[in-house]
N, C-alpha and C positions, 0 to 999 in steps of 0.2 A: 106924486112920486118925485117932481122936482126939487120941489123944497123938501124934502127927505135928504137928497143925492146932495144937497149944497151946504144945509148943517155938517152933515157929513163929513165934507171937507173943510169946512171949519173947523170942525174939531180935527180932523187929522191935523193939517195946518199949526194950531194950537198947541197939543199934545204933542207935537216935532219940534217947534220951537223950547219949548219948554225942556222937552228932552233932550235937546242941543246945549240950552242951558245949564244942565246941569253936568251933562259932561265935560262940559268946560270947566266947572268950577273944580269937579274933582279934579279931574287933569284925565276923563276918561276917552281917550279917543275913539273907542268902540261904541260909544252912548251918543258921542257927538255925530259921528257918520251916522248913525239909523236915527236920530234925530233930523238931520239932516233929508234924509229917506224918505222920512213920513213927509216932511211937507213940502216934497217933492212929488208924491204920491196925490196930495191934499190938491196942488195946485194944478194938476195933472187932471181931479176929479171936475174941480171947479173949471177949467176952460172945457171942458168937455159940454158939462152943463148950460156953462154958455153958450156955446155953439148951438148948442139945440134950442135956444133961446133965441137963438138968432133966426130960428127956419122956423119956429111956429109962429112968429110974428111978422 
């Protein structure tokens, strides 16, 4: 289930960047914030994950 939850936010991560980037290029500021969002969300996922990587070890 770990490594499920951590792809995961990899991809979220990824997918936000990406989508940040493109609202920048258009000049769209509502693409850039939930770009932003997601890999806020993404990193949000992954510290979580770690954490718990931290107590079963």
């Amino acid at each position: 289930m770990a490594g499920k939850e951590k792809s995961k936010s990899k991809m979220e991560q990824a997918r936000g960047k990406a989508k940040e980037a493109a609202g920048r290029a258009v000049g769209n500021e509502r693409m850039t914030a939930e770009g932003r969002a997601e890999q806020s969300k993404g990193d949000a996922r992954q510290a979580k994950e770690k954490g718990k990587d931290v107590f079963r070890h």
